[in-house]
C-alpha positions as CSV (number, residue, x, y, z in Angstrom):
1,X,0.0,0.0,0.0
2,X,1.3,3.7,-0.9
3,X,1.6,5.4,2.3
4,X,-0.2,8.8,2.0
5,X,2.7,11.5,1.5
6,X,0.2,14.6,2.0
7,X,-1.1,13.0,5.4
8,X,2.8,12.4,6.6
9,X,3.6,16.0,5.4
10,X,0.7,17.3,7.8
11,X,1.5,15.4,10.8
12,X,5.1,17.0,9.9
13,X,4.0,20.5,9.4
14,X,1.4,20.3,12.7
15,X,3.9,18.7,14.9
16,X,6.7,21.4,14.5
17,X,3.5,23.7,14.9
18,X,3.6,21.8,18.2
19,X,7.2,21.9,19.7
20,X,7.8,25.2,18.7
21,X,4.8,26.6,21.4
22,X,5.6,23.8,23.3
23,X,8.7,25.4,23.9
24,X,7.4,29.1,23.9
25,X,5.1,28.1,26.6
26,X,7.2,26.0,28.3
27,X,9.2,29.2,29.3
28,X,7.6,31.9,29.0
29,X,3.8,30.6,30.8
30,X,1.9,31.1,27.4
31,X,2.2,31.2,23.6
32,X,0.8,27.7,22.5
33,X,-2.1,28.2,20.7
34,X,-0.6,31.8,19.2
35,X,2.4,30.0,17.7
36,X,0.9,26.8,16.6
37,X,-3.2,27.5,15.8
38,X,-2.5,29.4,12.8
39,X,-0.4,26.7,11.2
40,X,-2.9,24.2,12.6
41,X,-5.7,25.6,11.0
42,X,-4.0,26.3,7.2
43,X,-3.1,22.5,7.8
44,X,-6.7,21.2,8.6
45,X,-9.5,23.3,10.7
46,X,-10.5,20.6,12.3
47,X,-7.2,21.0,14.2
48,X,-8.4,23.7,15.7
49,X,-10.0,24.2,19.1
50,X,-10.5,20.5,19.8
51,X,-7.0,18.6,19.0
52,X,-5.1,21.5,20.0
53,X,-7.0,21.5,23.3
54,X,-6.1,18.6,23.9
55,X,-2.6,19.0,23.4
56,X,-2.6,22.3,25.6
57,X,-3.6,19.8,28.3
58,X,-0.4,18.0,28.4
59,X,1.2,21.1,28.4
60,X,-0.5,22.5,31.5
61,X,-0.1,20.1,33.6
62,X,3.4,19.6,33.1
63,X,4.1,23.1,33.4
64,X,2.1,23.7,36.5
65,X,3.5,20.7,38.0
66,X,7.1,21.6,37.5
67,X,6.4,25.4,39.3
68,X,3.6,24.2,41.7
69,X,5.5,25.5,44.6
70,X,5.1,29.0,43.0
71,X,1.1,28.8,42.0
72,X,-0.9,31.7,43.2
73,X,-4.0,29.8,44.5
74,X,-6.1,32.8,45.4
75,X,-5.6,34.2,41.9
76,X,-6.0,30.7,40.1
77,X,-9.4,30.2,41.9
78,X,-10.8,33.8,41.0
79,X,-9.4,33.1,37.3
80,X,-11.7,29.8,37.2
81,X,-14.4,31.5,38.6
82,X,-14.7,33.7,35.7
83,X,-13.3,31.2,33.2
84,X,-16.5,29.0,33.7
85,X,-19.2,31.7,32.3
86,X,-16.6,32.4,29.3
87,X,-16.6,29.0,28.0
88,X,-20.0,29.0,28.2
89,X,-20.7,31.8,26.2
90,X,-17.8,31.1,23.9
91,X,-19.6,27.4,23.3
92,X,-22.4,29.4,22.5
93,X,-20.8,31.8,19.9
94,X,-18.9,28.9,18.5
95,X,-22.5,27.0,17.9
96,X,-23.7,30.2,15.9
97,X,-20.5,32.2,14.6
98,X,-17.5,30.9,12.3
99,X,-14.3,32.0,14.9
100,X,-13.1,34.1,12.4
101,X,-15.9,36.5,13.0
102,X,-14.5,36.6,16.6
103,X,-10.7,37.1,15.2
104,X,-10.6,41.1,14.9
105,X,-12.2,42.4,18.1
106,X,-10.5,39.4,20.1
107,X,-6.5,40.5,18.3
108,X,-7.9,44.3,19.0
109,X,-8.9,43.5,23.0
110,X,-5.3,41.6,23.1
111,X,-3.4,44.7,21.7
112,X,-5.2,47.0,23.8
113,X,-3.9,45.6,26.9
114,X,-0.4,45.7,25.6
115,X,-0.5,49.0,24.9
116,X,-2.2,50.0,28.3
117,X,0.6,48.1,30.5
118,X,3.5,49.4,27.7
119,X,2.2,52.8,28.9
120,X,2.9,52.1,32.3
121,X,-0.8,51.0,34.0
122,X,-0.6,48.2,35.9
123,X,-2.7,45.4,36.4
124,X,-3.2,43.6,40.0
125,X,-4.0,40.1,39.8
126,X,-7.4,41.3,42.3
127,X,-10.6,39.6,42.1
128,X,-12.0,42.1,39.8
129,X,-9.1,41.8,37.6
130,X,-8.9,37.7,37.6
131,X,-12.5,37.4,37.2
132,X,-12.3,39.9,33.8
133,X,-9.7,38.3,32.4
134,X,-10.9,35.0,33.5
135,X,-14.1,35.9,31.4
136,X,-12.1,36.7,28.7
137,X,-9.9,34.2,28.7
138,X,-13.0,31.6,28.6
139,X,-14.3,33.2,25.6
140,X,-11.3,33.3,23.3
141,X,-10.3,29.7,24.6
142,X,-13.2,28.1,23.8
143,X,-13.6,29.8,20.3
144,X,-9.9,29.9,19.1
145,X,-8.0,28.2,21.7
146,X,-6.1,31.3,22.5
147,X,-6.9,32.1,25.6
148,X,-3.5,32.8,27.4
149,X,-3.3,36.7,27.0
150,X,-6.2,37.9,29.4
151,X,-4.6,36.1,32.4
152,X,-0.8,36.4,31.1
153,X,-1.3,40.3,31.3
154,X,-2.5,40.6,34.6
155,X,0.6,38.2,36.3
156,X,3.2,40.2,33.9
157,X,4.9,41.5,36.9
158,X,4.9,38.3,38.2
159,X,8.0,36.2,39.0
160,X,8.5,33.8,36.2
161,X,8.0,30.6,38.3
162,X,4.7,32.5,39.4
163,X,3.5,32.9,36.7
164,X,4.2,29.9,34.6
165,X,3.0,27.6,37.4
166,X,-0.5,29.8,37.8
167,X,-1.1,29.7,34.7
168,X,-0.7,26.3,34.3
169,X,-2.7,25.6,37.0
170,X,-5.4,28.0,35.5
171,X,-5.3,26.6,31.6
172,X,-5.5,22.7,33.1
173,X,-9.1,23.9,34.3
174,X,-9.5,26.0,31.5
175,X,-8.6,23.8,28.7
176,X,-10.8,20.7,30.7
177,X,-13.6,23.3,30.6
178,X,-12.9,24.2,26.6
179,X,-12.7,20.7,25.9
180,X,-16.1,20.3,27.4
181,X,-17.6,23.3,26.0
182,X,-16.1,22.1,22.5
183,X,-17.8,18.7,23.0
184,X,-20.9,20.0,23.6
185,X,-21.4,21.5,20.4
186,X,-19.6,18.4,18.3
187,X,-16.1,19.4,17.6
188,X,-15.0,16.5,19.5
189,X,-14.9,13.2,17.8
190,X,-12.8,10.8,16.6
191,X,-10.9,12.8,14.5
192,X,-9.9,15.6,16.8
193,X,-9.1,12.6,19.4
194,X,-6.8,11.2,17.5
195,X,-5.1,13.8,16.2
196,X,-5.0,15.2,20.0
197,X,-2.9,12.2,20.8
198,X,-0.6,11.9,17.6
199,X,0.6,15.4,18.4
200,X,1.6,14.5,22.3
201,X,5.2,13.6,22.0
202,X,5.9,17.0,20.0
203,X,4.4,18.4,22.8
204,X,7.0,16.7,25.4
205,X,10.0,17.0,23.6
206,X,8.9,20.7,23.5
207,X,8.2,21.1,27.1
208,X,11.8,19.1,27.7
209,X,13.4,21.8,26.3
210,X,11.5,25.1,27.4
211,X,12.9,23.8,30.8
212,X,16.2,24.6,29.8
213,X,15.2,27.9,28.9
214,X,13.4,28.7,31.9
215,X,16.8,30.0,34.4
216,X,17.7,32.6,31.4
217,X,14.0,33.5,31.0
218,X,13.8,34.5,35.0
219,X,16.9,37.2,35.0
220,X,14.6,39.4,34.2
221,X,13.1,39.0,31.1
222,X,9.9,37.6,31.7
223,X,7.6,40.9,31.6
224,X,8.9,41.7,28.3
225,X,8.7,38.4,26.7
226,X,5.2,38.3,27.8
227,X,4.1,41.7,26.2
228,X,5.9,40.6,23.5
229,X,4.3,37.4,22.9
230,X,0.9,38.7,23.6
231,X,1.8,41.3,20.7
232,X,2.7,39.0,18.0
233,X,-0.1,37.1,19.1
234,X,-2.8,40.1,18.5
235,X,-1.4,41.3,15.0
236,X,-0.9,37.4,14.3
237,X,-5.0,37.4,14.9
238,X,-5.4,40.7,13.0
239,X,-3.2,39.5,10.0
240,X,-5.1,36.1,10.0
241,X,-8.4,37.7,9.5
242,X,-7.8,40.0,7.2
243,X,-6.0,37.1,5.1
């Protein structure tokens, strides 16, 4: 039997997809789904939310394993709190609306935040705060699977085991809740499972060597990596929609 070069060439393309935010948000806390749901979806939109939920679930909880001793509880539980009513209503805008209807206000809402803490406003990881970008977060997880930015902002100022370990904690619940939300509306079947699990070793090769990364990432550096990151993520939005 002739193997099938153009499904080999896909796994190819979507596991590099893979490693490469593997390793972004290995270090850094975030970047996943804005490095690799881009190249997912020119590959196959069925890739994306469901199989690359499911890979973000590996992810998480190796992350937030790894910094567990730095996770901010307090914040992680306000985070969920308003994570649960965003996946609800992003199941429900996924059941009516094509995500890239949602693609230019969600890039516009990321930049906007970069631009308010590049101007010097900070933003406390509160109740009020967490609960927002919780909401937020729910919303453009469920419908895009990029839901990193909303809670990354807020912890900026974080230290970087703090940060990475919250929001690992936070995107375990979140993606479990995605995953769910995504189900729901039948974007979860065979398929996306088995893609999902074909893509798991690029995702723990990836996470092997963020954790190399992670020492020169903490002298400082993480704030700007994470406004950069959530940046390239928002124009990467912007540029996909109007593609």
């Amino acid at each position: 039997m002739t193997p099938d070069v153009s499904l080999w060439a896909d796994f190819a393309v979507a596991s590099a997809a893979i490693f490469a935010g593997s390793v972004l948000q290995g270090a850094v806390g975030y970047g996943l789904a804005l490095v690799a749901a881009p190249i997912l979806y020119l590959v196959d939109e069925r890739l994306v939310p469901a199989p690359l939920l499911l890979t973000a679930l590996l992810l998480t909880v190796s992350s937030a394993y790894r910094d567990r001793h730095a996770i901010d509880f307090k914040g992680l539980v306000w985070g969920t709190v308003g994570r649960i009513p965003g996946t609800v209503v992003g199941a429900a805008i996924l059941a009516v609306l094509p995500p890239d209807r949602l693609a230019a206000p969600l890039g516009l809402i990321v930049l906007l935040a970069v631009a308010m803490s590049a101007s010097g406003m900070r933003l406390r990881p509160g109740p009020a705060t967490l609960l927002f970008a919780g909401l937020l977060s729910g919303i453009m997880g469920t419908t895009s699977s990029i839901g990193g930015p909303p809670i990354a902002m807020v912890y900026q100022h974080s230290p970087g085991d703090q940060l990475r370990g919250t929001l690992g904690g936070f995107f375990v619940l979140g993606c479990l809740l995605s995953l769910i939300g995504v189900a729901s509306v039948g974007r979860l079947g065979v398929y996306e499972l088995g893609w999902g699990a074909a893509l798991l070793p690029a995702v723990g090769l990836g996470f092997t060597v963020s954790s190399r990364l992670t020492p020169w990432i903490d002298r400082g550096y993480t704030r700007p990596a994470v406004l950069a990151v959530a940046a390239v993520g928002g124009v990467g939005v912007l540029i996909r929609q109007l593609w």
